[in-house]
DSSP file (Angstrom, degrees, kcal/mol; ACC not computed):
  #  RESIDUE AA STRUCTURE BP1 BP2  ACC     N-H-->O    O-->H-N    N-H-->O    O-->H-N    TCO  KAPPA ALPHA  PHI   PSI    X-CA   Y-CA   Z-CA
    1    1 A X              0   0    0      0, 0.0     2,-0.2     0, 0.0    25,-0.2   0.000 360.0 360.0 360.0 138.6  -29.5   22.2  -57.4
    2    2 A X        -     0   0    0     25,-0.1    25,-2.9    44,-0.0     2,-1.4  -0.660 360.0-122.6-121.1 155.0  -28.5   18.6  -58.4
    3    3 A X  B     -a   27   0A   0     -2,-0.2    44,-2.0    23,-0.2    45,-1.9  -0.828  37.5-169.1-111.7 106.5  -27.7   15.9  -56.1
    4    4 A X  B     -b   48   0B   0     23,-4.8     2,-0.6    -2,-1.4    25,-0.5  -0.770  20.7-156.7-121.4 162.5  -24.0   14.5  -57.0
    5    5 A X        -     0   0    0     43,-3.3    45,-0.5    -2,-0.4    25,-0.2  -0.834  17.5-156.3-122.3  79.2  -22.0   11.5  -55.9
    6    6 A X  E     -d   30   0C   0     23,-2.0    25,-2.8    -2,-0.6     2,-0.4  -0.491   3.8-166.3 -47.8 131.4  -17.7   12.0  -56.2
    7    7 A X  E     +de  31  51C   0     43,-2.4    45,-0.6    23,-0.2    25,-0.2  -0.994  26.5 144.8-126.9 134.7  -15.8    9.0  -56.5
    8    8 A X        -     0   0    0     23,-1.3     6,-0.5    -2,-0.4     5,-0.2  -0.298  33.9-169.7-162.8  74.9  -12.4    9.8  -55.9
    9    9 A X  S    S+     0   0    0     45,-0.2     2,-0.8     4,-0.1    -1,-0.1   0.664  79.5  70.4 -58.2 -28.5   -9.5    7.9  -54.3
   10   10 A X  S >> S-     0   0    0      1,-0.2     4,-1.3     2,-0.0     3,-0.8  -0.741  75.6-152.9-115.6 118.3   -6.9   10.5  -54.1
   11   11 A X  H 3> S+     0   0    0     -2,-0.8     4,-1.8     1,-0.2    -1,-0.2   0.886  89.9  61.9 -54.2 -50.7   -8.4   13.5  -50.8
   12   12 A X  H 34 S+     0   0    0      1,-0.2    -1,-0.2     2,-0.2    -3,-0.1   0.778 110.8  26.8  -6.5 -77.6   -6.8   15.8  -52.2
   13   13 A X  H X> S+     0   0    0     -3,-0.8     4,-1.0     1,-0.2     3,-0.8   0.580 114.3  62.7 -89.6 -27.8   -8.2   16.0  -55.1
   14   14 A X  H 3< S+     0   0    0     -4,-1.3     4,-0.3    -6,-0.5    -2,-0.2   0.477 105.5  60.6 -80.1   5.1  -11.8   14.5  -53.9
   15   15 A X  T 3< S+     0   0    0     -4,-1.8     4,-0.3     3,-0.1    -1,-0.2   0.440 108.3  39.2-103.9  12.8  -11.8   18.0  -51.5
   16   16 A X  T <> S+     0   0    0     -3,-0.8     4,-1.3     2,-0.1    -2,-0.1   0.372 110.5  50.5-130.4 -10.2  -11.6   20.1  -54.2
   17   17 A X  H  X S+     0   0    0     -4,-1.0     4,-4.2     3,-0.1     5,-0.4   0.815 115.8  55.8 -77.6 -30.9  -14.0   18.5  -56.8
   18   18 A X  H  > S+     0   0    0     -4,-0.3     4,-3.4     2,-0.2    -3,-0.1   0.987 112.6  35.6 -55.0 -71.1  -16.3   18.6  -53.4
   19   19 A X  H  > S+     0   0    0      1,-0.3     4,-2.3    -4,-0.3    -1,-0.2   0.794 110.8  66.5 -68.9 -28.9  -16.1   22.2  -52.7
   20   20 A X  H  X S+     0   0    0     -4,-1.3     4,-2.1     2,-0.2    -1,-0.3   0.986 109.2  31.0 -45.0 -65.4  -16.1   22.7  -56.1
   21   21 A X  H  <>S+     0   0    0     -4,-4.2     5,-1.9     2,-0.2    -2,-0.2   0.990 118.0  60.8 -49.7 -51.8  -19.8   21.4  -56.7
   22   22 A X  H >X5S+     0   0    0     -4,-3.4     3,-4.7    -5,-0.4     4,-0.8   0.814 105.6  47.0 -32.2 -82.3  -20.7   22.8  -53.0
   23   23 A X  H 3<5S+     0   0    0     -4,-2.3    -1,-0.2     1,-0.3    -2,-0.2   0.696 103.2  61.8 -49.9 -24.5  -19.8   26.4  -54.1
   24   24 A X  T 3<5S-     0   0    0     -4,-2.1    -1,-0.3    -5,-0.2    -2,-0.2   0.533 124.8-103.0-101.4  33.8  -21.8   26.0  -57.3
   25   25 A X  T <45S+     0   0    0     -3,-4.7    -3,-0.2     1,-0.3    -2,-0.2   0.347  78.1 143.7 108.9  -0.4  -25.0   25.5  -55.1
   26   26 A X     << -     0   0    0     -5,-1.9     2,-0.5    -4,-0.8    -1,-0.3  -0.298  58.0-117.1 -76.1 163.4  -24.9   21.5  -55.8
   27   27 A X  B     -a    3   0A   0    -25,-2.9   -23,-4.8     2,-0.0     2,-0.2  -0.892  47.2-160.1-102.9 118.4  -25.8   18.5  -53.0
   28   28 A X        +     0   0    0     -2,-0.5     2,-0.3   -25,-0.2   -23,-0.2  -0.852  28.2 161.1-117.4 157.8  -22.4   16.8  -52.6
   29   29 A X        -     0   0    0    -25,-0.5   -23,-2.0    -2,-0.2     2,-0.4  -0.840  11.2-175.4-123.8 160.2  -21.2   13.5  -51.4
   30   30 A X  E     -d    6   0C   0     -2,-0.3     2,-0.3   -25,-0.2   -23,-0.2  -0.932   9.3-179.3-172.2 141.8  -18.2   11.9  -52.1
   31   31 A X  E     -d    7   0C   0    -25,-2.8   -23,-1.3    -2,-0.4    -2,-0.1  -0.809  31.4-121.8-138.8 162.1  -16.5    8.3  -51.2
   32   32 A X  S    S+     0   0    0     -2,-0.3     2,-0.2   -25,-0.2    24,-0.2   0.031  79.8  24.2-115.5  25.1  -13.0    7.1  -52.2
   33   33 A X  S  > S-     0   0    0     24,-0.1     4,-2.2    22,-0.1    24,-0.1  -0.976  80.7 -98.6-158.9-178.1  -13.3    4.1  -54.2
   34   34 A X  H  > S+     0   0    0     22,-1.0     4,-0.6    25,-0.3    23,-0.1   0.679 112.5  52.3 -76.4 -13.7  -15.8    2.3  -56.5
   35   35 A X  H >4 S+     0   0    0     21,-0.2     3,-0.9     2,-0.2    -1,-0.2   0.914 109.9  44.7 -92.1 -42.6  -17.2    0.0  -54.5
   36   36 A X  H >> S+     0   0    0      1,-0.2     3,-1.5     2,-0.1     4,-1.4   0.904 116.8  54.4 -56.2 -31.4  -18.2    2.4  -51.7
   37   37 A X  H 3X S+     0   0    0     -4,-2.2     4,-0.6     1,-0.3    -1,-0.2   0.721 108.7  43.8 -70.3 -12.4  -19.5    4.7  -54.7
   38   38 A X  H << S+     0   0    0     -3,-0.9    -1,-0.3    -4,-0.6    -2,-0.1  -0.224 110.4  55.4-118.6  28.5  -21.6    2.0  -56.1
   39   39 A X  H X> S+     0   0    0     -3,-1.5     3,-1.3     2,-0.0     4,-0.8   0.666 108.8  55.7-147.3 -94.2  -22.8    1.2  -52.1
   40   40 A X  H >X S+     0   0    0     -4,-1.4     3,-1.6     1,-0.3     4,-1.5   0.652 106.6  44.2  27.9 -81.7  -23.8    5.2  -52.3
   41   41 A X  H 3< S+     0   0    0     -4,-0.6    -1,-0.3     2,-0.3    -3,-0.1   0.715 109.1  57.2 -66.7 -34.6  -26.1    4.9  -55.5
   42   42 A X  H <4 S+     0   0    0     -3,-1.3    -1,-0.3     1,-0.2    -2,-0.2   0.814 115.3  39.4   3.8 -69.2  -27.8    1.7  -54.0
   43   43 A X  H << S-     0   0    0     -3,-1.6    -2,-0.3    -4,-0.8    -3,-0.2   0.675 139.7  -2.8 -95.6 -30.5  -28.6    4.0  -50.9
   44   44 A X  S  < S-     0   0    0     -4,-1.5    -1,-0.3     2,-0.0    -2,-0.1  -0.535  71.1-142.1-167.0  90.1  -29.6    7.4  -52.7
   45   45 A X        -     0   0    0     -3,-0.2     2,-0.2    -2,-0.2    -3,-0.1  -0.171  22.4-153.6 -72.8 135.0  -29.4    7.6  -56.3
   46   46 A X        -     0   0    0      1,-0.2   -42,-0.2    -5,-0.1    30,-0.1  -0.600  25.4-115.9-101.1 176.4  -28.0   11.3  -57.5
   47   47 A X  S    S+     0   0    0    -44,-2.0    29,-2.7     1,-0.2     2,-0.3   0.905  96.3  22.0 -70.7 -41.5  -28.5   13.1  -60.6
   48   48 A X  B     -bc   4  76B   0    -45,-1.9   -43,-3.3    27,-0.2     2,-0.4  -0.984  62.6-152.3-153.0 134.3  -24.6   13.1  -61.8
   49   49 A X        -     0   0    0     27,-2.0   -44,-0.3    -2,-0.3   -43,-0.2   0.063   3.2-161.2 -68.0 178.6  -21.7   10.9  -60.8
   50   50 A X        +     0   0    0    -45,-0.5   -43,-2.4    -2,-0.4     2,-0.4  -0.425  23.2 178.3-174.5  98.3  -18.5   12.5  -61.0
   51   51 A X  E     -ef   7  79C   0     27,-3.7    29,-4.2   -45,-0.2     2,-0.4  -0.942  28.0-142.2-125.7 143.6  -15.8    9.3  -61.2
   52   52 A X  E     - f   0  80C   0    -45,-0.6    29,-0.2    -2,-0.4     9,-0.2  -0.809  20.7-136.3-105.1 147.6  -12.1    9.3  -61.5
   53   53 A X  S    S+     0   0    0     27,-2.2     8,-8.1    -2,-0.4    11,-0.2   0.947  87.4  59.7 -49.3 -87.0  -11.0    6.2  -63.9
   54   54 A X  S    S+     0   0    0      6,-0.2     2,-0.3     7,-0.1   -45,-0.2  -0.189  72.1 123.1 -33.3  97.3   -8.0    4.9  -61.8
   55   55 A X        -     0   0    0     -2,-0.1     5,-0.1   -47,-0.1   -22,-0.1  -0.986  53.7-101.6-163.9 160.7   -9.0    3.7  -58.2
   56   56 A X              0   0    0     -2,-0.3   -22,-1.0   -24,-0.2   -21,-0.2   0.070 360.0 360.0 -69.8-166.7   -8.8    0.6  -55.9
   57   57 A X              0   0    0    -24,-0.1    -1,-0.1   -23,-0.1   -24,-0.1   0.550 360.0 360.0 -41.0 360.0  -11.5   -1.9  -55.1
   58        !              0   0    0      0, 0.0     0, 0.0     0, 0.0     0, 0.0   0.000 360.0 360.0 360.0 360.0    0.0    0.0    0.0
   59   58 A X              0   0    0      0, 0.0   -25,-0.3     0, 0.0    -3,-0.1   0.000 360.0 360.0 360.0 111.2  -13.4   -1.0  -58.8
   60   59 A X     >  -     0   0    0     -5,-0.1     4,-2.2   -26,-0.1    -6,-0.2   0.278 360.0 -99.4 -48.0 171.7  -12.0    1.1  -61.0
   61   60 A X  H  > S+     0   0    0     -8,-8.1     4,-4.8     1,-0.2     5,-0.4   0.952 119.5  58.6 -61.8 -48.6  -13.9    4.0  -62.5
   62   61 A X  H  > S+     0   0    0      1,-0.2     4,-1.9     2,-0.2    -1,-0.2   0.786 107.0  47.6 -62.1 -23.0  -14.6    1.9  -66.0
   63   62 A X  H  > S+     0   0    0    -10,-0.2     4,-3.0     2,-0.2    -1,-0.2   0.849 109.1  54.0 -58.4 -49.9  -16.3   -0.8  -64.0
   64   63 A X  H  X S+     0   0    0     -4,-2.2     4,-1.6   -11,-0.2    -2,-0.2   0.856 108.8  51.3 -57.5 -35.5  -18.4    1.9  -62.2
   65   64 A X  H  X S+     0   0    0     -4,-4.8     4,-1.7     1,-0.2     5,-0.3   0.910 106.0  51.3 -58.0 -46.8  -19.4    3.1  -65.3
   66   65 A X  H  X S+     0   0    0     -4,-1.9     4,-1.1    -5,-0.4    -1,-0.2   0.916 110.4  50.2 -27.7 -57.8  -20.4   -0.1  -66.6
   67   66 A X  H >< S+     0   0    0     -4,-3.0     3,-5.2     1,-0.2     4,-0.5   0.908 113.0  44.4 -50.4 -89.3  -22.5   -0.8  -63.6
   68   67 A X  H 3X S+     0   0    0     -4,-1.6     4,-1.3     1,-0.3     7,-0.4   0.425 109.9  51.3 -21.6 -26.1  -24.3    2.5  -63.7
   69   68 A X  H 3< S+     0   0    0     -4,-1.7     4,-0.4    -2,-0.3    -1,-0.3   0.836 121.7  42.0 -88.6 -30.7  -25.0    2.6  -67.6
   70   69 A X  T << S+     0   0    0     -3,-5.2     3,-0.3    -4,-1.1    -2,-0.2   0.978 130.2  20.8 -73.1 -55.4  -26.5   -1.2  -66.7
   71   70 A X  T  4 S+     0   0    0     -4,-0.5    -3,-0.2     1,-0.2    -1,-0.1   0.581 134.2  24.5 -98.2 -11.6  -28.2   -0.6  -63.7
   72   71 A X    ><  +     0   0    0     -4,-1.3     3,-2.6    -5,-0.2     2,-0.6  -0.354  61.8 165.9-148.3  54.5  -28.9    2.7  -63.5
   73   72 A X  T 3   +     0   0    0     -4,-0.4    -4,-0.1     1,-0.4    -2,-0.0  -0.097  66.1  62.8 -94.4  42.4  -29.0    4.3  -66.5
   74   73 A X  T 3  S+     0   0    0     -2,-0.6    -1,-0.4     2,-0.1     2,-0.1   0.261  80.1 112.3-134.7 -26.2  -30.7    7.9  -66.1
   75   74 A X    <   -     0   0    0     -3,-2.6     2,-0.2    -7,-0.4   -27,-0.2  -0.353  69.7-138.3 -54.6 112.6  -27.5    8.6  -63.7
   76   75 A X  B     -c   48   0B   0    -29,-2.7   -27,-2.0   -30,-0.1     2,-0.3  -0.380  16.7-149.4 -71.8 167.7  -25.4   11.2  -65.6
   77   76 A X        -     0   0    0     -2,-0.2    24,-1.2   -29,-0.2     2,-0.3  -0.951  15.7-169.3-125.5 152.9  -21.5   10.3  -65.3
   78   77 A X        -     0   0    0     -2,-0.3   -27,-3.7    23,-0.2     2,-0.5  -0.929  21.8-160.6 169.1  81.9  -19.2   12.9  -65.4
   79   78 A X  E     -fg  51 103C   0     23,-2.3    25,-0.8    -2,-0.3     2,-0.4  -0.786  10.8-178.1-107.0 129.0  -15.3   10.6  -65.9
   80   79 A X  E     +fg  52 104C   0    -29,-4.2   -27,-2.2    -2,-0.5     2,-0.3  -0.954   7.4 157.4-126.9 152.4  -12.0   12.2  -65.0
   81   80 A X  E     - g   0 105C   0     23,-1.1    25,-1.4    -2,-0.4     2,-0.2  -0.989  40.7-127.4-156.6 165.5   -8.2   11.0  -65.1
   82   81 A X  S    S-     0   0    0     -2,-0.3     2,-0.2     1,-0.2    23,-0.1  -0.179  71.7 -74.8-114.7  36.8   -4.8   12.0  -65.3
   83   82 A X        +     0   0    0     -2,-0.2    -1,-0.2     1,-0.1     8,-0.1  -0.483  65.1 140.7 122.8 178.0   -3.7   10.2  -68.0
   84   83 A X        -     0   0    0     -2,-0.2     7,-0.7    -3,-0.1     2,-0.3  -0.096  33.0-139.6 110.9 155.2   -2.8    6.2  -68.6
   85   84 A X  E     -H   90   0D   0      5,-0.2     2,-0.5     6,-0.1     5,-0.2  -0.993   6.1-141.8-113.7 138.6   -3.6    4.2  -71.6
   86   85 A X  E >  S-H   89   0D   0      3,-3.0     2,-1.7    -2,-0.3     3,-0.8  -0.957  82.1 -46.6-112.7 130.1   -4.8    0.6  -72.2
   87   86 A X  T 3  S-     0   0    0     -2,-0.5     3,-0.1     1,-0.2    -2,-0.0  -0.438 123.2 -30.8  39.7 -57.9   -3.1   -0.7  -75.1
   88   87 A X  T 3  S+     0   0    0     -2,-1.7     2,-0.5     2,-0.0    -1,-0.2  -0.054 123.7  91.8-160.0  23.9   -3.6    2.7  -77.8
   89   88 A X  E <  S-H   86   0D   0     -3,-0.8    -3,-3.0     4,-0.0     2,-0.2  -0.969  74.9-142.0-130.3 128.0   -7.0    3.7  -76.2
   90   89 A X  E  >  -H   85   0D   0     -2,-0.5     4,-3.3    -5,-0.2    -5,-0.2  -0.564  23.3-112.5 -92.5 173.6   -6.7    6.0  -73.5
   91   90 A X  H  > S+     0   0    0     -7,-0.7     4,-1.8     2,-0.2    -1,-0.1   0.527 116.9  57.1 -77.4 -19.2   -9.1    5.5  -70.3
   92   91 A X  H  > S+     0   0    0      2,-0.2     4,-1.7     3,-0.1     3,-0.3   0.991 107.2  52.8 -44.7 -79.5  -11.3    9.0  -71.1
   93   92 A X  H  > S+     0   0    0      1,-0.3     4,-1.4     2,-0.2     5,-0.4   0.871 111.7  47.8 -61.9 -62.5  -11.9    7.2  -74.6
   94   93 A X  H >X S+     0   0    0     -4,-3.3     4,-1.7     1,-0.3     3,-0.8   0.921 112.5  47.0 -37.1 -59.2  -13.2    3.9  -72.5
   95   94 A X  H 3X>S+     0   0    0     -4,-1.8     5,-1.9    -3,-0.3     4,-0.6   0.932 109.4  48.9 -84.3 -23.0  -15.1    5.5  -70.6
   96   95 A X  H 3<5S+     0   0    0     -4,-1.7    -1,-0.2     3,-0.2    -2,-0.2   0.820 117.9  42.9 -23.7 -51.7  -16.7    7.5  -73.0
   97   96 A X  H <<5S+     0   0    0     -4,-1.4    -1,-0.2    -3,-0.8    -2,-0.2   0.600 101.2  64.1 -83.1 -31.1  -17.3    4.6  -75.0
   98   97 A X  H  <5S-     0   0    0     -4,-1.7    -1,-0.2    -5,-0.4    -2,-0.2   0.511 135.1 -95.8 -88.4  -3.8  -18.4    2.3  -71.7
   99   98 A X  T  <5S+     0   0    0     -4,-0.6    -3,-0.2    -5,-0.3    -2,-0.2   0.834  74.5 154.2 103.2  28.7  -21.2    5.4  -72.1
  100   99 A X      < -     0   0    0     -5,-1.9    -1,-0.2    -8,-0.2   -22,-0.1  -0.549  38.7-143.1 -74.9 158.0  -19.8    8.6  -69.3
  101  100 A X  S    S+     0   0    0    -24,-1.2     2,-0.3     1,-0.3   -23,-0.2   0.469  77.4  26.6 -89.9 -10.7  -21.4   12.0  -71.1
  102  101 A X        -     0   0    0    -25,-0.2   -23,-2.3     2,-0.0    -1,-0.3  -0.968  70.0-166.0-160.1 157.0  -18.9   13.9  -70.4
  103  102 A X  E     -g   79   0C   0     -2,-0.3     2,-0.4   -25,-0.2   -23,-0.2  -0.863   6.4-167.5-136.6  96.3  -15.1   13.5  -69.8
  104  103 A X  E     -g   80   0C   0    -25,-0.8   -23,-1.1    -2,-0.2     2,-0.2  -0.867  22.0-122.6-116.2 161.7  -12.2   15.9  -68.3
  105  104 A X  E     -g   81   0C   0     -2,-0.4     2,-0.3   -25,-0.2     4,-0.3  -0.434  47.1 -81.5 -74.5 115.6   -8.5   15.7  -68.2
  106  105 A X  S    S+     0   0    0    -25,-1.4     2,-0.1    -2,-0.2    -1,-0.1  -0.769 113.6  51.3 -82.2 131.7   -6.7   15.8  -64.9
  107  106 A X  S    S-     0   0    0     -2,-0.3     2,-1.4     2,-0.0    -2,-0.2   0.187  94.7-142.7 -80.8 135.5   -6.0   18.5  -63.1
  108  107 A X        -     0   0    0     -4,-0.1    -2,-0.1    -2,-0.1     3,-0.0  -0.538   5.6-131.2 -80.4 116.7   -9.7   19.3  -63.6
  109  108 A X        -     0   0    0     -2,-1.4     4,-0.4    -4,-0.3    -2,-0.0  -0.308  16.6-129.7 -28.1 152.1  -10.2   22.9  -64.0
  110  109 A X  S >> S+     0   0    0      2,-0.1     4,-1.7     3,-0.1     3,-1.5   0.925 112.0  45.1 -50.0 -79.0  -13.5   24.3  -61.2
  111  110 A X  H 3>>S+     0   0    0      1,-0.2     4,-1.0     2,-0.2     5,-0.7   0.909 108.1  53.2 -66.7 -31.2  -15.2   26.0  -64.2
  112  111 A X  H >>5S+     0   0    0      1,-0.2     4,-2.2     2,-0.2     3,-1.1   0.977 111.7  51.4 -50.3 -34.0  -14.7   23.0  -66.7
  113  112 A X  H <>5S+     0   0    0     -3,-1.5     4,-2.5    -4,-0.4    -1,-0.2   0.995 114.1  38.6 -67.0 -57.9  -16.4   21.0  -64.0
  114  113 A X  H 3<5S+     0   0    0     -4,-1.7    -1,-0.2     1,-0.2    -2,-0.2   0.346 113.8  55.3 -73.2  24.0  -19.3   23.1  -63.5
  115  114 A X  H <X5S+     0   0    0     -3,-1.1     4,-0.6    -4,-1.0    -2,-0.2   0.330 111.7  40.8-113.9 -50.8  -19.6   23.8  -66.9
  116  115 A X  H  <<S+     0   0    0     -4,-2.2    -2,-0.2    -5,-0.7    -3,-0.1   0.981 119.1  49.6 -80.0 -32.8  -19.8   20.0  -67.9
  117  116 A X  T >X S+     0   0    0     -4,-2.5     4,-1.4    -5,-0.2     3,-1.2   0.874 107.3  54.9 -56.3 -48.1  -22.2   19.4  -64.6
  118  117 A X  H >> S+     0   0    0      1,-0.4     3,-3.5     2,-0.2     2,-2.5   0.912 111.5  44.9 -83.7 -99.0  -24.4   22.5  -65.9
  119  118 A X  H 3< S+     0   0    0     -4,-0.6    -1,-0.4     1,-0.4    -2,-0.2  -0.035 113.1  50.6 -64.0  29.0  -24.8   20.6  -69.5
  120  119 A X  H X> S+     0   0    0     -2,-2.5     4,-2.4    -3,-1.2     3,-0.8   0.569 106.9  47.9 -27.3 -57.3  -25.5   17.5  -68.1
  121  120 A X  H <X S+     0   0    0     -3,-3.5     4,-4.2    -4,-1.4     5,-0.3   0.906 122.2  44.7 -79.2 -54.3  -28.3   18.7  -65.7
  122  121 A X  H 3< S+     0   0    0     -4,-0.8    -1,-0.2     1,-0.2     4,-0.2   0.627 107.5  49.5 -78.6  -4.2  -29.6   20.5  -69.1
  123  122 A X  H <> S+     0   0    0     -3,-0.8     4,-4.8    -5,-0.2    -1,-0.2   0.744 116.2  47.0 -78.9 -32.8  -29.3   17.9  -71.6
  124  123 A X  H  X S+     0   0    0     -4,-2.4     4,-2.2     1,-0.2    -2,-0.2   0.938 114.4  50.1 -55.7 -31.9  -31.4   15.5  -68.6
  125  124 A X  H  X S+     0   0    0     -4,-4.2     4,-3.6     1,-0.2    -1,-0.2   0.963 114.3  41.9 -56.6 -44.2  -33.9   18.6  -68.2
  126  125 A X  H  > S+     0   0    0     -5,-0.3     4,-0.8     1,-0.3    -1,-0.2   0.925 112.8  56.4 -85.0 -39.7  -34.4   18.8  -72.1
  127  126 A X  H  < S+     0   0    0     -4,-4.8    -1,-0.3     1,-0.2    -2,-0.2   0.795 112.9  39.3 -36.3 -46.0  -34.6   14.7  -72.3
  128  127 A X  H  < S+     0   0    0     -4,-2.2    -2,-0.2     1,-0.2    -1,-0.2   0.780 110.9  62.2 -86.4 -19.5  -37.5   14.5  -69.8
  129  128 A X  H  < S+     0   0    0     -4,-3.6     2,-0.2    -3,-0.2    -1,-0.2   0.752  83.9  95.3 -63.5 -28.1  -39.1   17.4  -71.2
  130  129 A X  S  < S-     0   0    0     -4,-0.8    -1,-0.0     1,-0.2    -4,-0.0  -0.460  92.1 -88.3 -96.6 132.8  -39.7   16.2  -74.5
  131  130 A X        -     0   0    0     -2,-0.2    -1,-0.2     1,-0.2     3,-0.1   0.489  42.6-134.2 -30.5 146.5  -42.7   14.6  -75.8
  132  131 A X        -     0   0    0     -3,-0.1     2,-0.3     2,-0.0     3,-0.2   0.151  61.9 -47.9 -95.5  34.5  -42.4   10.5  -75.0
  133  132 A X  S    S-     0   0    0      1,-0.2     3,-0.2     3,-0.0    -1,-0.0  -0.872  85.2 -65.9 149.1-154.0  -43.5    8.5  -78.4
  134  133 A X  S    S+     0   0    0     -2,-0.3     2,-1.9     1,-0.1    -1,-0.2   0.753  76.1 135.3 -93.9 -27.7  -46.7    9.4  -80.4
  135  134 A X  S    S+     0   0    0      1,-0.3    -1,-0.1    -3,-0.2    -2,-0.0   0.367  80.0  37.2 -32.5 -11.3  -49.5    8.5  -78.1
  136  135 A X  S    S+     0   0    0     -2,-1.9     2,-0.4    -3,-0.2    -1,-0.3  -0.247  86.6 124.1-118.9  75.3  -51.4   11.9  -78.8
  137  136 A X        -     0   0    0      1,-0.0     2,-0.1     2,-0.0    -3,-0.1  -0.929  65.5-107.1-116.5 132.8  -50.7   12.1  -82.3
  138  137 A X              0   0    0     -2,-0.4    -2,-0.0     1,-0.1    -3,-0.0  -0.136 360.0 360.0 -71.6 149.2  -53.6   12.4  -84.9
  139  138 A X              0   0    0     -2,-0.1    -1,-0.1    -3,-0.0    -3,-0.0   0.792 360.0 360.0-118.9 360.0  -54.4    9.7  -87.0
């Protein structure tokens, strides 16, 4: 079980990414903009983020920023339904601004716990693995 943080301005849509994680055994929280979501991580850092791009006071690509700056062992997990700036769409940004994983609004349930699940296991596989040389023969 993983401890995740929704950011998600539109209820709807943050009550079904919610129940989504609940049902797949996850610790959920979930706020409706970026500045309460980056207030959140402050107060209890989670394993995985889940952020929608597009949102009032600070957007998803901002949140990302922060998080890759300040917190950067948080997976990110960016969704949106669409928009571009200039010929680069806002998936691509945040990819780029460093999310691991990106879906396409409406998010599928399995895609989400599918993309959650290979987070959780690329972090597992990250921490497992020897850290530099320090027993290495010489």
């Amino acid at each position: 079980m993983a401890t995740i943080l929704v950011i998600e301005d539109d209820p709807g849509v943050r009550r079904v990414l919610l129940a989504t994680l609940q049902y797949a055994g996850h610790d959920v929280r979930a706020v409706d903009n970026g500045r309460d979501g980056l207030r959140a991580v402050k107060e209890s850092a989670p394993d995985v983020v889940v952020t929608d791009i597009v949102m009032p006071d600070s957007d998803g690509l901002e949140v990302i920023r922060l998080l890759k700056s300040d917190h950067p062992k948080i997976g990110i997990i960016a969704i949106s339904g669409g928009g571009m700036i200039c010929r680069t769409t806002y998936l691509e940004l945040a990819h780029l601004l460093g999310a691991h994983a990106t879906l396409q609004k409406p998010v599928m349930p399995s895609d989400l716990v599918f993309a959650v699940s290979e987070l959780l296991e690329a972090t597992l596989a990250e921490s497992a693995a020897p850290s530099g040389d320090s027993g290495a023969a010489q």
